[in-house]
N, CA, C and O of each residue as an XYZ file, in Angstrom:
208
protein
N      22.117    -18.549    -22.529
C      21.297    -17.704    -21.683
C      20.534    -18.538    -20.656
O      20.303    -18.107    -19.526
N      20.015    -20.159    -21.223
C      19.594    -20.334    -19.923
C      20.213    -20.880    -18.755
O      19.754    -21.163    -17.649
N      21.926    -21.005    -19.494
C      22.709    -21.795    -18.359
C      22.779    -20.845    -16.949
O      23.272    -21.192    -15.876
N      22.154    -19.577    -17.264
C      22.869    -18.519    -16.567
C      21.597    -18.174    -15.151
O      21.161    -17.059    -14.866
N      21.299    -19.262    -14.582
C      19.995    -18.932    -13.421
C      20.740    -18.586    -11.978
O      21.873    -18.736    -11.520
N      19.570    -18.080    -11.549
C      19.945    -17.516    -10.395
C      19.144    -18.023     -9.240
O      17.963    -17.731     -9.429
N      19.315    -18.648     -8.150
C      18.603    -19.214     -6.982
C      18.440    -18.133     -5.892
O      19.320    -17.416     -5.415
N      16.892    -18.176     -5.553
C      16.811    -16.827     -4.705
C      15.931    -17.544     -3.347
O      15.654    -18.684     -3.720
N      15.534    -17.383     -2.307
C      14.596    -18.038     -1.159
C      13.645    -18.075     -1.611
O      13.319    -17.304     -2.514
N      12.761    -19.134     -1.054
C      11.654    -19.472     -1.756
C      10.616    -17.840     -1.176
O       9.928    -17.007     -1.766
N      10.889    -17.992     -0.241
C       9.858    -17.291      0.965
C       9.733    -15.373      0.493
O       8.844    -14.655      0.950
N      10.591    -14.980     -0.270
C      11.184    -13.346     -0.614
C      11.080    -12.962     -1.613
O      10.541    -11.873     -1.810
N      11.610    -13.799     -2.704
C      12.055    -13.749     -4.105
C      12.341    -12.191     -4.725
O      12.213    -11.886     -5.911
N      12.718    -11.375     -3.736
C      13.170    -10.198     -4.316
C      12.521     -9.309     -4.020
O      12.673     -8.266     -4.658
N      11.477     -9.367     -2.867
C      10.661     -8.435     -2.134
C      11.202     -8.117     -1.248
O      11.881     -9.016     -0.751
N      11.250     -6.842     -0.580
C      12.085     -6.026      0.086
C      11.003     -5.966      1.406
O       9.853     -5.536      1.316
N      11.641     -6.504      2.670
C      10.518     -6.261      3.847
C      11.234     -5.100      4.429
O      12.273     -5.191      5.084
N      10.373     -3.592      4.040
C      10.602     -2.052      4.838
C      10.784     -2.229      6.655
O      11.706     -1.754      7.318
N       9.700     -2.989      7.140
C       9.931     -2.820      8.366
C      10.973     -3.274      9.016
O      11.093     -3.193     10.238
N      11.705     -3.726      8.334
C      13.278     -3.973      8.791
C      14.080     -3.297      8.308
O      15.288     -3.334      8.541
N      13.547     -2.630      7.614
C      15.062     -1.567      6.710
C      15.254     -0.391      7.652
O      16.254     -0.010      8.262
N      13.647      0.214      7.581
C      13.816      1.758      8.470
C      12.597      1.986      9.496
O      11.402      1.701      9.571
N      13.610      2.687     10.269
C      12.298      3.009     11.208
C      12.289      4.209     11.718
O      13.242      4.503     12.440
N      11.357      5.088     11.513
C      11.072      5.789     11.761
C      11.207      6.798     13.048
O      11.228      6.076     14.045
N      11.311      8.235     13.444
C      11.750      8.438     14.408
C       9.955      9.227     14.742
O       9.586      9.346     15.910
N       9.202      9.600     13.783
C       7.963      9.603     13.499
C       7.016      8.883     13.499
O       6.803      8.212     12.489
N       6.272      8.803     14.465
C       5.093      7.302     14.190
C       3.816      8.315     14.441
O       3.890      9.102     15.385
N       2.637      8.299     13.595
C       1.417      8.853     13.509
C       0.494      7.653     13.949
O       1.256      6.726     14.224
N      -0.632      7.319     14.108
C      -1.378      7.102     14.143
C      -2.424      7.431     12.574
O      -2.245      8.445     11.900
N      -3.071      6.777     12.359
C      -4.103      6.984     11.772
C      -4.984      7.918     12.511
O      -4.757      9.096     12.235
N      -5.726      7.758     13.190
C      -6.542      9.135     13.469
C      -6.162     10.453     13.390
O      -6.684     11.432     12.858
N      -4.911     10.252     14.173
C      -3.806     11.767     13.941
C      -3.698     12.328     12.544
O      -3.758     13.508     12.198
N      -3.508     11.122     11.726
C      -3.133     11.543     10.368
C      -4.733     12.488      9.771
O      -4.848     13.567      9.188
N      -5.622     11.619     10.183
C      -7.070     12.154      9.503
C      -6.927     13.416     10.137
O      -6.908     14.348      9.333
N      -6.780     13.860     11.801
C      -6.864     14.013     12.206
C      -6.336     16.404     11.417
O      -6.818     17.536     11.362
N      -4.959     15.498     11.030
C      -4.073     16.733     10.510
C      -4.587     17.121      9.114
O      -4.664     18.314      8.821
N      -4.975     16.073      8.158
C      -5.730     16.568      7.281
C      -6.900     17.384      7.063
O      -6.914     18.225      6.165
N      -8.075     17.149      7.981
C      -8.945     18.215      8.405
C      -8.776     19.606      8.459
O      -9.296     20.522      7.821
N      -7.705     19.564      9.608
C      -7.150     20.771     10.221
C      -6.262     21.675      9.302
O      -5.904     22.838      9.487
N      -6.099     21.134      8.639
C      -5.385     21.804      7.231
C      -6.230     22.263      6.041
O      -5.828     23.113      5.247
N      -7.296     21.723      5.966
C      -8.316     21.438      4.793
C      -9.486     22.970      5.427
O     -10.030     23.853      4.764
N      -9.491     22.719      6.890
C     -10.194     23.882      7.820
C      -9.448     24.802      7.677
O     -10.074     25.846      7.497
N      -7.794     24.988      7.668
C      -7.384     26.232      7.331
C      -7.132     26.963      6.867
O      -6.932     28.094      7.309
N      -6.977     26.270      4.914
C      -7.184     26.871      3.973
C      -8.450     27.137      3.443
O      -8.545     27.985      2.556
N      -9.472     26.522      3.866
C     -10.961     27.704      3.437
C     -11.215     28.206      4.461
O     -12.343     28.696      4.424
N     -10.723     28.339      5.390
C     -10.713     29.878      6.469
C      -9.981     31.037      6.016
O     -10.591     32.105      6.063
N      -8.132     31.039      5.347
C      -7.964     31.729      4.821
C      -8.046     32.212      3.165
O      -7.600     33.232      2.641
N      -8.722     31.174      2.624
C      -9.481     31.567      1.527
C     -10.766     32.592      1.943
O     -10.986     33.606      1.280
N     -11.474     32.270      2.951
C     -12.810     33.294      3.114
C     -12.181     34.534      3.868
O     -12.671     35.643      3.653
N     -11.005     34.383      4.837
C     -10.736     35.822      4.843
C     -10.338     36.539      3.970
O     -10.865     37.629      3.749
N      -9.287     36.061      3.268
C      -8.012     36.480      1.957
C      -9.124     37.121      0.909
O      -9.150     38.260      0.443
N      -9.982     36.076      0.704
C     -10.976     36.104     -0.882
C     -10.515     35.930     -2.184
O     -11.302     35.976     -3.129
């Protein structure tokens, strides 16, 4: 079992860098994002207080 090693880059070792895998056709912003959460959070206790 220990004859059996495996040599990997020093620099990676099996970590996957995303921003090279995919990219998105979607890019938000952070503010936007807060931005949509609000506005969602505002529209369900608006139609909670109309609905009841």
């Amino acid at each position: 079992m220990a004859d059996n090693t495996m040599s990997m880059p020093s620099g990676f070792g099996g970590l996957m860098r995303y921003n090279e895998e995919y990219n998105s056709k979607l890019k938000f912003g952070p503010g936007a994002v807060v931005g949509m959460i609000i506005a969602t959070i505002i529209l369900v206790v608006g139609l909670r207080m109309f609905y009841g």
